[in-house]
Backbone as a chain_set.jsonl record, in Angstrom:
{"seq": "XXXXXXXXXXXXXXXXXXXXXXXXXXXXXXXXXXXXXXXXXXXXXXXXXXXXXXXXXXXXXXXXXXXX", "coords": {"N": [[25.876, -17.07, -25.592], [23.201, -16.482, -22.955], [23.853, -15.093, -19.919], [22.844, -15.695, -16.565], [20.331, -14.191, -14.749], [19.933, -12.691, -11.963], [16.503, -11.955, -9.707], [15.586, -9.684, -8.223], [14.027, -8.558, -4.877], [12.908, -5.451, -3.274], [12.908, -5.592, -0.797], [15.539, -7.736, -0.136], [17.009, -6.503, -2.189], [17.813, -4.394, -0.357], [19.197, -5.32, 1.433], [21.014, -6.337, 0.385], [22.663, -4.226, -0.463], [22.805, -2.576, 0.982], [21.128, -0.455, 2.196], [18.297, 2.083, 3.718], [15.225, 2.676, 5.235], [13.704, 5.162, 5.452], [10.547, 5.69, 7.453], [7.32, 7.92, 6.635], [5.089, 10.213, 7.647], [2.636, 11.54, 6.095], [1.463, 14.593, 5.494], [-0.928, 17.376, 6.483], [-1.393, 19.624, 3.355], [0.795, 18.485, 2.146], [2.458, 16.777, -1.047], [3.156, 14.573, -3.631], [5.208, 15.16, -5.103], [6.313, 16.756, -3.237], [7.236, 15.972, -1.492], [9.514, 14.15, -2.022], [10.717, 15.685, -3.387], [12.126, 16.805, -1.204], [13.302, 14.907, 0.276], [15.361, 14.4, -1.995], [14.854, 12.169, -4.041], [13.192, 10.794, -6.598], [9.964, 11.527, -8.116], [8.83, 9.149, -9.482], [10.3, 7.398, -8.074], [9.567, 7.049, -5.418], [6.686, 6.547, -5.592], [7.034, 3.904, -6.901], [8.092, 2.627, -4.428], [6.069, 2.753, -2.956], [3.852, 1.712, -4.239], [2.669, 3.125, -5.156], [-0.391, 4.569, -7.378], [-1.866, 6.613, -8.322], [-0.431, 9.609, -8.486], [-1.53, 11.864, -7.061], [-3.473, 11.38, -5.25], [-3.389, 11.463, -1.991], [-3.52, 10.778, 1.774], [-3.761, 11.936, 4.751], [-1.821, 11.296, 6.971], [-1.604, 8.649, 5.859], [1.32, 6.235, 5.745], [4.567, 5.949, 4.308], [7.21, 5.138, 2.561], [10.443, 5.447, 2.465], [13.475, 5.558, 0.424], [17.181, 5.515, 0.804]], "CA": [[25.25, -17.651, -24.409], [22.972, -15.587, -21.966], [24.148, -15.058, -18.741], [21.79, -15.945, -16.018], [20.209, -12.935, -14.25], [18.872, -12.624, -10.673], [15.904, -10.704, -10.125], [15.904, -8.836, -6.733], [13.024, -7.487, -4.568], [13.214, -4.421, -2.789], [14.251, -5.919, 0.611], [16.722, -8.37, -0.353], [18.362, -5.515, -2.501], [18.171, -3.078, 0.493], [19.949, -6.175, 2.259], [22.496, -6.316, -0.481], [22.974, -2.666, -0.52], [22.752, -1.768, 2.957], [19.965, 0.428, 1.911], [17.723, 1.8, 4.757], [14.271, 2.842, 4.377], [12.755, 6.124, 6.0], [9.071, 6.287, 7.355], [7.113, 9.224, 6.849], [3.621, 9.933, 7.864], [1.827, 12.537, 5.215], [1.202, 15.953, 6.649], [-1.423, 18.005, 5.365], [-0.459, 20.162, 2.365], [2.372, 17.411, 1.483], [2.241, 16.665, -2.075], [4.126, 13.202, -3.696], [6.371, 15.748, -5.535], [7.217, 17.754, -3.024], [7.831, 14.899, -0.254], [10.316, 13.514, -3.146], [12.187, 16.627, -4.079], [12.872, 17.114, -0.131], [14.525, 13.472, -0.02], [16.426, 13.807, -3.291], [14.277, 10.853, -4.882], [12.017, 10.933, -8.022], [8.739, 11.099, -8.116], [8.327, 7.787, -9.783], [10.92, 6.206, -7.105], [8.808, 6.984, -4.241], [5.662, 6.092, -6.25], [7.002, 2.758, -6.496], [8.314, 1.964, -3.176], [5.034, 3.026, -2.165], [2.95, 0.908, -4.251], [0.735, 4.267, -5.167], [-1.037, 4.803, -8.649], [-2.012, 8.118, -8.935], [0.107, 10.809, -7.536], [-2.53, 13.168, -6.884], [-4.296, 10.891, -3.967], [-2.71, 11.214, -0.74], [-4.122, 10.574, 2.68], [-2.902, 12.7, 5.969], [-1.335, 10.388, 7.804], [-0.761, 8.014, 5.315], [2.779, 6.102, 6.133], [5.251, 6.396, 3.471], [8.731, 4.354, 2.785], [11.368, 6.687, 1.378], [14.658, 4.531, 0.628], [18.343, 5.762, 0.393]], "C": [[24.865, -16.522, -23.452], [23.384, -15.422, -20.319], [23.288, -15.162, -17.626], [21.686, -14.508, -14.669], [19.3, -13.557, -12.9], [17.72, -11.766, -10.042], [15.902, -10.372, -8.291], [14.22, -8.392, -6.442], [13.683, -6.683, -3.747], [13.788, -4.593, -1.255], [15.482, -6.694, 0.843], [17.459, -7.165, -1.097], [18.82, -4.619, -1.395], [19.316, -3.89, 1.272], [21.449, -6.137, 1.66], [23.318, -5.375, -0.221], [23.298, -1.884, 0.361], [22.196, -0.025, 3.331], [19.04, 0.624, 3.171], [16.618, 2.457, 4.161], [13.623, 3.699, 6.074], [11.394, 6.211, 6.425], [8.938, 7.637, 7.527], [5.919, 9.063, 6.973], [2.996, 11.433, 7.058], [1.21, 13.633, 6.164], [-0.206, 16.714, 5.74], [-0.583, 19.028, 4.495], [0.714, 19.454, 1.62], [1.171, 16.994, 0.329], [3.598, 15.459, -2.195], [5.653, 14.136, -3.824], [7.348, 16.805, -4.256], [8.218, 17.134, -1.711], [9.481, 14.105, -1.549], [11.278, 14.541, -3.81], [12.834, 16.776, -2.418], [13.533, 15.781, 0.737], [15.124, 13.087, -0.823], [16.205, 12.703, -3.741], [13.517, 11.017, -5.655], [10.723, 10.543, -7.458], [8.141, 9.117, -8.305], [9.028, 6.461, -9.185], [10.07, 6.176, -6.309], [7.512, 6.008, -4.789], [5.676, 4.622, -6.212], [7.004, 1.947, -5.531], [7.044, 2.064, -2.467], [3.642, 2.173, -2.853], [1.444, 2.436, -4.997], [0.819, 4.54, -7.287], [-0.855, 5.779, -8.684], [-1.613, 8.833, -7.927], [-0.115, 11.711, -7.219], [-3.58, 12.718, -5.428], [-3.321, 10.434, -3.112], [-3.71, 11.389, 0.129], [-3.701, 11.085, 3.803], [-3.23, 11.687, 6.807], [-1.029, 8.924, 7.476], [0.874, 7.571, 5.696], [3.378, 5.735, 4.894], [6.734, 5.948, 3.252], [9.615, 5.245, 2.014], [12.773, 5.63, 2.117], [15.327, 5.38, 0.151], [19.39, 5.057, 1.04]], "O": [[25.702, -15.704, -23.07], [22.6, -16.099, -19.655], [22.592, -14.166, -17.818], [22.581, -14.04, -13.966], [18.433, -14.427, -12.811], [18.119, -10.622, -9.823], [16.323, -11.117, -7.406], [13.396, -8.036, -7.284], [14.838, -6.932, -3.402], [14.716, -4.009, -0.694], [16.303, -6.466, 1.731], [18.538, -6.825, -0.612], [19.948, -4.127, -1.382], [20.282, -3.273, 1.72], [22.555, -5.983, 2.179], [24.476, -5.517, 0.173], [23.904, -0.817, 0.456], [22.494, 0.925, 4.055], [18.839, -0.399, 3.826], [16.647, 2.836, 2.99], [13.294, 3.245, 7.17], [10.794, 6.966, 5.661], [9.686, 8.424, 8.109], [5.397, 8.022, 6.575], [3.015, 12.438, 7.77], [0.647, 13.517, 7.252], [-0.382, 16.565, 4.531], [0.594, 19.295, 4.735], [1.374, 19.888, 0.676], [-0.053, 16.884, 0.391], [4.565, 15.322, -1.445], [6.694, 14.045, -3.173], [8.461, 17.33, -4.306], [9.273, 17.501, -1.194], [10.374, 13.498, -0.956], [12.266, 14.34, -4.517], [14.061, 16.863, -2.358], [14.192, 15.898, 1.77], [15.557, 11.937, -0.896], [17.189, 11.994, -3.955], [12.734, 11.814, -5.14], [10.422, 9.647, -6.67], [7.478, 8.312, -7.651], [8.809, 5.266, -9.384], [9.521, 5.074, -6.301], [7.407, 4.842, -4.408], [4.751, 3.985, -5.709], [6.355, 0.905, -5.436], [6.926, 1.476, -1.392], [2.605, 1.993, -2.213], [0.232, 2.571, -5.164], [1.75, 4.63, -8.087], [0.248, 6.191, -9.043], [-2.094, 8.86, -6.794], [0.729, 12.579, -6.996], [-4.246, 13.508, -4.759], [-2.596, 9.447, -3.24], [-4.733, 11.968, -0.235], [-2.753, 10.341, 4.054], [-4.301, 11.27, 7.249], [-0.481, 8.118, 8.227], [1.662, 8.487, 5.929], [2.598, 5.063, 4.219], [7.524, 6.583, 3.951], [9.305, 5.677, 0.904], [13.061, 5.199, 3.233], [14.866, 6.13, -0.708], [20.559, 5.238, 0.699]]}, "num_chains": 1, "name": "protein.A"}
């Protein structure tokens, strides 16, 4: 018998978790990777929380959710 699973979005888990969530506003020269190694989060975490495709198009002044 399967056990019944709950699926979570990202603000009810932060609720769960007591997760908070950083803005950042894109500087020039900021790169995904390098905004993401200097908050100890993966590339492809940020990427998600952010909703962004290709990690090569950023926007200065873009706003930016970085969760821990």
């Amino acid at each position: 018998m399967e056990k019944n699973k709950i699926a979570m979005n990202d603000e009810l888990m932060d609720q769960v978790t007591g997760g908070s969530i950083l803005p950042y506003r894109v500087q020039p020269g900021d790169t995904l990777g390098a905004i993401a190694k200097k908050y100890h989060v993966t590339l492809e975490q940020l990427m998600a929380w952010n909703n962004i495709k290709d990690p090569n198009y950023l926007v200065v002044g873009q706003q930016l959710k970085i969760k821990f």
